[in-house]
N, C-alpha and C positions, 0 to 999 in steps of 0.2 A: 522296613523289615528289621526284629530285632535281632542284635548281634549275636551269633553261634557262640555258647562259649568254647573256649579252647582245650585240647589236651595236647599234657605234655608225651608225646612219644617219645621214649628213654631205651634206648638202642643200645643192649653191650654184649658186646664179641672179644670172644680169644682165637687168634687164628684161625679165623674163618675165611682165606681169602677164598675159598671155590663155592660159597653160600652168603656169602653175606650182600654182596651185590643186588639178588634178587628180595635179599629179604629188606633191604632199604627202598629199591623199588615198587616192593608190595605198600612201604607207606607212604610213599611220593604219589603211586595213584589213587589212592583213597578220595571217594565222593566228597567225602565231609571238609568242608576246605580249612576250617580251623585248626591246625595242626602244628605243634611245634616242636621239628624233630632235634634230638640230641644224641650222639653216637657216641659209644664208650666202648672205647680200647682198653683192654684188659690185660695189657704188657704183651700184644700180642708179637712175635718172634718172623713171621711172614709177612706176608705181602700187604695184610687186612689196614692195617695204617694208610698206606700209599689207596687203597680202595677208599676209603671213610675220606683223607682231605680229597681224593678227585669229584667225589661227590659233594666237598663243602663247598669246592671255588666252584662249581655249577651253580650252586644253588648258595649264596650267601647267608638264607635265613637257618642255614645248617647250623648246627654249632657241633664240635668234637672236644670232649674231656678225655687224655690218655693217662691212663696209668703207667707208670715206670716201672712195674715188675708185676706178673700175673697172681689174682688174691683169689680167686676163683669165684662162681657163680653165688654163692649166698650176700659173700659184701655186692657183685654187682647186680642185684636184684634189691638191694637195701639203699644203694647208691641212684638207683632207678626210682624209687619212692623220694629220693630225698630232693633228687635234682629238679629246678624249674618252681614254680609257682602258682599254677593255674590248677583250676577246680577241681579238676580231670587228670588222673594219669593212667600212662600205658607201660607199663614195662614189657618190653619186647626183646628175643633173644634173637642173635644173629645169623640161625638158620634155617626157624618154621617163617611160612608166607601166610599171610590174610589178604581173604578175599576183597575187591578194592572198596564194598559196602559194610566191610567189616565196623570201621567206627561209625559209620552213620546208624547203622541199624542199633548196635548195641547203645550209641547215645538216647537212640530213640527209649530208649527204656529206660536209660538210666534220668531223664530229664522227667518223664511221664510217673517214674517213681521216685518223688525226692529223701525217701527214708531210704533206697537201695546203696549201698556202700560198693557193689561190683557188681557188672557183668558180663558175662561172656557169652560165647558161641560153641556150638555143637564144632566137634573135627573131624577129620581123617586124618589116616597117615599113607603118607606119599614117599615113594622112594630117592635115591639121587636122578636115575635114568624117568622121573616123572609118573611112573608107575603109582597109580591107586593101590592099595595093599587093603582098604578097608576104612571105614569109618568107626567111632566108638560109639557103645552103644549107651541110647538115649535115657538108660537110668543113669548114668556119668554125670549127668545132668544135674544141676543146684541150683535149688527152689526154695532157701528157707527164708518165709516171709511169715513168718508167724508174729504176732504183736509180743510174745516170752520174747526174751531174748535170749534165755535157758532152751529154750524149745529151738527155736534157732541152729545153736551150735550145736545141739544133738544131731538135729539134720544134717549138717553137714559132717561129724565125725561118723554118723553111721554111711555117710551117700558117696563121701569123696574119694574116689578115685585116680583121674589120669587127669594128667597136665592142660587139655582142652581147658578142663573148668579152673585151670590155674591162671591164664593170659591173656585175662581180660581186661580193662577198663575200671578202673580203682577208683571212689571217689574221695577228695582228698581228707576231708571232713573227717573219714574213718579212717585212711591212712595215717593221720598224724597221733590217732590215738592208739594204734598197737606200739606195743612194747616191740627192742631193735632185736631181730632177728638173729636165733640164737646158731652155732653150730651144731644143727643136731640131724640124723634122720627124721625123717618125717618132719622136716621144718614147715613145708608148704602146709600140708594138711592143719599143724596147730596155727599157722598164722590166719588160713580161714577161718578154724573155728573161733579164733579170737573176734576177725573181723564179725564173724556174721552174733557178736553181741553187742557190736551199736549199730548195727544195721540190716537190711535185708539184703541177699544175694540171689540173683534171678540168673536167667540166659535166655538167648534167642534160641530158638530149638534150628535154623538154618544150620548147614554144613559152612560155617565162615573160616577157618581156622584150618589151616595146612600143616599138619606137623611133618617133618622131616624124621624117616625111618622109624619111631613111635622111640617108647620109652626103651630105658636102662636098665639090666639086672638091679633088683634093690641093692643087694650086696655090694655092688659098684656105685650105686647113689649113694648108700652110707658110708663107706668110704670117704666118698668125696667131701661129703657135708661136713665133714670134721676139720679140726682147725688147722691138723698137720694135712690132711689131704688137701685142703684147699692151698697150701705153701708148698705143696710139692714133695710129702716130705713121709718118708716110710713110717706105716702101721704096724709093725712088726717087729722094734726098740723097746727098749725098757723105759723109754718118755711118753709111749703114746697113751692115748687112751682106750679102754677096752668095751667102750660102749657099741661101737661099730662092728662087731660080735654078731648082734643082736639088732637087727635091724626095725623088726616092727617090732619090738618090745619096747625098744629107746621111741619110735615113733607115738606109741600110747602112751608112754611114760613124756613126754615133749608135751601133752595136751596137762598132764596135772602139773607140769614147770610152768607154761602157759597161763593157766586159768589161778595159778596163784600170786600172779600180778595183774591180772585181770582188773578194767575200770569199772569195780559191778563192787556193791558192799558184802563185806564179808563171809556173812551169812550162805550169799547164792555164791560164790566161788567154792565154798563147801562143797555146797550143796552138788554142784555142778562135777569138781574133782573127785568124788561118791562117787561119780556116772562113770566116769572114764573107762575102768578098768571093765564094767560088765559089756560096755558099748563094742570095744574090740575083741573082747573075748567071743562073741558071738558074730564076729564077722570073720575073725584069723586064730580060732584057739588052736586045731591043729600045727598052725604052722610058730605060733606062741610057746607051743609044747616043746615043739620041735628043736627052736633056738634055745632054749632053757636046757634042755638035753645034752647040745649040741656045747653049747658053752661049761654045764658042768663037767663033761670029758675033757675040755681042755684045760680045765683049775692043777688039774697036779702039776701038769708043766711049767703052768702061769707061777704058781706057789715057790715050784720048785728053782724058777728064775730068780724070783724077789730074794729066795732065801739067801742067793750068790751076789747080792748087789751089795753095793756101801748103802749107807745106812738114807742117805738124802733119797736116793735112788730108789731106794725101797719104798719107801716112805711113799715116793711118787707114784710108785707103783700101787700100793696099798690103797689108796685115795680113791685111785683109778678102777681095781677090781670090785672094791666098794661100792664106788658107784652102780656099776654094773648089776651089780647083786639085789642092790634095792630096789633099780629101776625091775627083776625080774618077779621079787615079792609082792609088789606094788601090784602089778598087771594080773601078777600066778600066784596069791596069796596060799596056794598047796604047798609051792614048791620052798622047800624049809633051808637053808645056807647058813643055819647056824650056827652048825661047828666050823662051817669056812669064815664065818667070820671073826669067829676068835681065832682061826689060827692067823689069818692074816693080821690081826694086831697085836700076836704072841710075835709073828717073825719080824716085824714092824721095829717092836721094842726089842726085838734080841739083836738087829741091826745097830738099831742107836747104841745098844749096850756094848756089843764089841767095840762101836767106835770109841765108845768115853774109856773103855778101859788102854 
């Protein structure tokens, strides 16, 4: 009989001690016996440490990596790709459960398709008290096996939705060719679309995948995604940055950051960041409009700050509203900022000029 190959299951938690128990569980009984679990501590502050080594000395083929102060979910999802060696990986979070055929079934697919880069499984979401709340429905689903690999990523920028079709089973091949995972909203969504251009992305249409209490407010996911949310660290200073504003604008605008490091010759990374902006304007313009709106009402404030700063200050700031601005042009070529942008490099320079005098 020949040898199963292996997957790395790459486990990271922050203070998870009332969930993480079952969710190490859910991969201790899995069918598929090749498994090689790793558990990452994420600076966790509770009990979840003392949970992770009781589970190593049980089982010695455990291995635990801790972090010494919490960096939050995007490094430990990047740190889940990086760790281990084997063909296969899983990056798994410390409080959705899979079902215990969850890797066998999705290997079966990913073995019987050797161009497939991911797969995953259909979910629900289930409450603390065990409660079914619902399952997600089956257009969630990511199917893009087109031989384009342009056609591909379209697929998945117009299809992807919820975190089901994010926790699946990576193969390493495509893992090692995305570019490192940047701080932005909508990170997931562009890391798909990148994967699915060296390879296909399929799923088991089964219910395998147990999400715990379902998604996030966006607005609280882009928060987070940022460099200061992931350090703990207030969005609401004259250091941060103002793309988190704007949540699914930065997420459209995260697909043309994306595709312009993209391992595809130049030509179709063009071709491809063309697509972006009509792809989501017809899934979310309303709500595109919306954030554009919603962030031009708050520019006199934003302006009227930078004008008060020292001049280094400002400057940071400047950089920052900038950004902002592009990424809304970019997406909402209507929407016109062009006298915000001179004034922000008129208070910019009038900053540095007070200082020099």
């Amino acid at each position: 009989m020949p040898l199963l190959p292996v997957v790395d299951v790459n486990l990271f938690v922050f203070n998870g001690e009332a969930t993480v128990d079952a969710a190490i569980e859910s991969v201790r009984s899995q069918t598929w016996p090749a498994i090689r679990l790793t558990l990452i501590d994420d600076g966790s502050t509770d009990a979840t440490f003392e949970i992770l080594r009781e589970h190593a000395n049980r089982d010695p083929t455990i291995r635990i990596k801790r972090n010494r102060s919490n960096t939050g979910a995007i490094p430990g999802f990047q740190r889940a790709f990086w760790f281990g060696d084997a063909d296969f990986v899983m990056p798994k979070s410390g409080d959705d459960l899979i079902a215990p055929d969850f890797v066998e079934r999705v290997m079966e697919v990913l073995l019987a398709h050797p161009a497939c880069m991911m797969c995953h499984a259909a979910g629900l979401v289930f409450t603390g008290e065990a409660e079914v709340r619902g399952t997600y429905p089956a257009e969630h689903a990511l199917l893009a096996t087109s031989t384009d690999p342009l056609a591909r990523a379209r697929q998945v920028m117009a299809r992807y939705t919820s975190s089901p079709s994010f926790w699946g089973i990576y193969r390493r091949d495509g893992v090692d060719r995305l570019a490192p995972i940047r701080y932005r909203a909508g990170w997931d969504h562009a890391l798909l679309a990148e994967l699915a251009l060296y390879g296909e992305i399929r799923h088991v249409p089964e219910v395998l995948y147990w999400r715990r209490d379902g998604g996030k407010p966006v607005g609280r996911l882009a928060r987070a995604a940022t460099e200061l949310g992931g350090r703990g660290l207030g969005l609401e200073g004259a250091l941060a940055e103002q793309r988190w504003r704007t949540p699914l604008i930065t997420t459209a605008y995260a697909h043309i950051e994306t595709f312009a490091l993209a391992r595809l010759p130049e030509a179709a990374r063009r071709a491809l960041i063309a697509e972006v902006p009509g792809i989501f304007r017809a899934r979310w313009l309303a709500h595109l409009r919306h954030e554009a709106a919603v962030l031009r009402a708050e520019l006199p404030g934003l302006l009227a700050r930078m004008a008060r700063e020292d001049a280094l200050t400002a400057g940071w700031m400047a950089r920052g509203l900038s950004d902002a601005l592009r990424a809304v042009e970019a997406i909402l070529p209507e929407e016109d900022f062009s006298l915000v942008h001179l004034e922000i490099t008129t208070l910019a320079g009038e900053t540095f000029r007070r200082a020099a005098a």
